[in-house]
N, C-alpha and C positions, 0 to 999 in steps of 0.2 A: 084138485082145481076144477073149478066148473068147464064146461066143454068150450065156451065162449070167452071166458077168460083163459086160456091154455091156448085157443086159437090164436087171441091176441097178442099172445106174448111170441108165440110161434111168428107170426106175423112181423113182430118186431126186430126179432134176432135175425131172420131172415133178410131185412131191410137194412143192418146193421152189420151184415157180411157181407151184403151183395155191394155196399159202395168201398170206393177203392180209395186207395192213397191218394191219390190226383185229385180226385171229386172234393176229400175230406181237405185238403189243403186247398180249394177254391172256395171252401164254404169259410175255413180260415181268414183267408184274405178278405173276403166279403164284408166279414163280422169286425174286420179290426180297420177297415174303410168307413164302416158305418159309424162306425163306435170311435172316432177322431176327432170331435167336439168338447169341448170340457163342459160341463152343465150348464147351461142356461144360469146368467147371475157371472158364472166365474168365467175370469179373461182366457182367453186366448186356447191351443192346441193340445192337445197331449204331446209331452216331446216325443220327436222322432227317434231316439231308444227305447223309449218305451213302446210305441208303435211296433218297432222292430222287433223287440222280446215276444211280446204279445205273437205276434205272427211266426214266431220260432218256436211256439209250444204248443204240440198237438193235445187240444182239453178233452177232445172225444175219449183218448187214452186213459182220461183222468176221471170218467165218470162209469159207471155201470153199463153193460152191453145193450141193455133193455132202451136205455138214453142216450146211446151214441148221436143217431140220426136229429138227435136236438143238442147235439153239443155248443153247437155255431149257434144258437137264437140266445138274443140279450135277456138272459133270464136264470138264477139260481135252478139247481138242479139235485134232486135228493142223492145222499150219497150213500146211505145207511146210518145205523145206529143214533135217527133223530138229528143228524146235520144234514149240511149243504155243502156246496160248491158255489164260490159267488158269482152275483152277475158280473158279467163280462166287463161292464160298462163300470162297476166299481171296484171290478182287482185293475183296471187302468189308472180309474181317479188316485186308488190309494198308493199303487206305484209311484204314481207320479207325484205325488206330495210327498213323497216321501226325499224325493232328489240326492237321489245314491249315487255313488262315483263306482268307477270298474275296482277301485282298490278298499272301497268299502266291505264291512263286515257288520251282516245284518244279524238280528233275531226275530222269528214268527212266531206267535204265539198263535196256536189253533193251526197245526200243520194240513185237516181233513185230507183230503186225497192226495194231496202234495202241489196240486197246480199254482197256487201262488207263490211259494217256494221256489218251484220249475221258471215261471217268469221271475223273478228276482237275482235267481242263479244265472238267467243269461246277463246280468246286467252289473254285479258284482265279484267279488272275490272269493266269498264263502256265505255261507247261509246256516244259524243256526234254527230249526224248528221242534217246537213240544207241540204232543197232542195227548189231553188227558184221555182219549178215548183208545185204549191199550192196539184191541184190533186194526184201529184206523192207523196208529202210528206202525202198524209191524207191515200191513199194506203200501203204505204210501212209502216206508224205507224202501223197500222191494222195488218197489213200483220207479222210484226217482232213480235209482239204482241199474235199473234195468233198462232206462234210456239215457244214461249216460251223464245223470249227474254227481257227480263227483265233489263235486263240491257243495255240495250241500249234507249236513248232518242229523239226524233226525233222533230225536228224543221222546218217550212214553212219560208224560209226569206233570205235576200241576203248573201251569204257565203262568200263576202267577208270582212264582218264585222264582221265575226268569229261569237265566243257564247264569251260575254267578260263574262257574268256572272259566267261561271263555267272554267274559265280560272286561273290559264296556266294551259297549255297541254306538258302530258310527248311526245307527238308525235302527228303531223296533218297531213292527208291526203288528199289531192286533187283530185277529177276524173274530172274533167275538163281541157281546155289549155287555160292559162291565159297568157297576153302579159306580166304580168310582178307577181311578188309574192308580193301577197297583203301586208301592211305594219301590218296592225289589225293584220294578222297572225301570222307574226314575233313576234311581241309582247306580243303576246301568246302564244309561245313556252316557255317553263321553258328551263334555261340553259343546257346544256347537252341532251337537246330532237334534234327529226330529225322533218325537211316536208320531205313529198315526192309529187311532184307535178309536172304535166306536162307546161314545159314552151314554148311559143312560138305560131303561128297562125297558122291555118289551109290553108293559103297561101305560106306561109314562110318556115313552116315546125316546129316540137314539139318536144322537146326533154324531157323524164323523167330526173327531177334532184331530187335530196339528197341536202340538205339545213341542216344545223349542225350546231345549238348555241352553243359557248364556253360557257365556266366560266363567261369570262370576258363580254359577250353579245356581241362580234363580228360575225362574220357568215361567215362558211366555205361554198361552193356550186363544187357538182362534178355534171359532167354532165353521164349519163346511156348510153341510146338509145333512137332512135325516135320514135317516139310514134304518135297515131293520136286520139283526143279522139273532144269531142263535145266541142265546145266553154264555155267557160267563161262567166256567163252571168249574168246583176246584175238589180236590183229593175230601172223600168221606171226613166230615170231624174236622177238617181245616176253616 
């Protein structure tokens, strides 16, 4: 490593130990005061569970040591292996559309460091999550594991074949952009549940939609806002 980039990393870890639990949880609070608007366009607040999740899950934890000290700023964040970690302001939106109950039992697709999972788990019953990216999912079991979530399960394998075994799902979430919404998913939704998934290509352009099972098993789909998250990506040869 060059002498300048070695300093800077030195520089970074050092800035990344020296703040403490107290600071890291006022910069918490700051991020999840600021970030309490629903977008511009759409009515009204984030509800105040989800407000409250948000502020119960330390994301510094959940990102690289090198990026602690930008945990708190409303901005996706590298987390290895060519993902992310999302912005702050859209694991809220997507929580929130998602309108889970405490007796709910969700599915994530694209588990990355586990932080959306983490927010979900405070808000529900169980949490299932896949992550095709083998490392990221043995990480982030560890990792959820090791702050005391318990309820939440974490899966290595292609998401877009859902978890049929602990299926339906009062609600599924997506952090990927998929060209199209998986079919396994649908049919894994329980009647009256929502997805929430980002559709569309990183060429093209990604829209968050809301996807809505009736009664009858038909599907309702509104479209959000655009969105840009990391591709859709499934098992070699699938």
């Amino acid at each position: 490593m060059r002498p300048f980039l070695l300093a800077a990393a030195l520089a970074a870890c050092t800035a990344a130990s020296a703040t403490t639990d107290a600071e890291y949880a006022e910069r918490r609070k700051a991020m999840v005061e600021e970030i309490s608007v629903v977008h511009p366009g759409l009515p009204g607040r984030f509800d105040e569970r989800v407000k409250a999740a948000r502020g119960r899950v330390p994301r510094h934890l959940f990102v690289p040591a090198l990026l602690q000290p930008h945990a708190y700023e409303n901005r996706p964040l590298s987390i290895g292996h060519a993902q992310t970690i999302s912005q702050p302001y859209v694991v809220a939106l997507m929580t929130d559309l998602m309108k889970v109950g405490k007796d709910d039992r969700v599915l994530e697709i694209g588990t990355g460091s586990g932080y959306q999972a983490a927010v979900l788990a405070e808000l529900v019953r169980s949490v299932y999550t896949v992550e095709i990216v083998k490392p990221l999912a043995a990480e982030a079991k560890a990792r959820l594991a090791r702050l005391g979530y318990r309820n939440v399960e974490v899966r290595a394998g292609d998401g877009y074949k859902g978890w049929e075994e602990q299926a339906p799902f009062d609600a599924i979430m997506v952090t990927a952009g998929a060209d199209e919404i998986p079919p396994p998913l649908i049919r894994q939704l329980k009647p009256g549940g929502r997805m929430v998934i980002p559709v569309g290509s990183q060429a093209t352009g990604q829209t968050l939609t809301v996807l809505e099972k009736q009664a009858d098993g038909s599907i309702r789909q509104r479209q959000v806002i655009p969105v840009r998250f990391v591709p859709f990506t499934r098992e070699t040869g699938k």
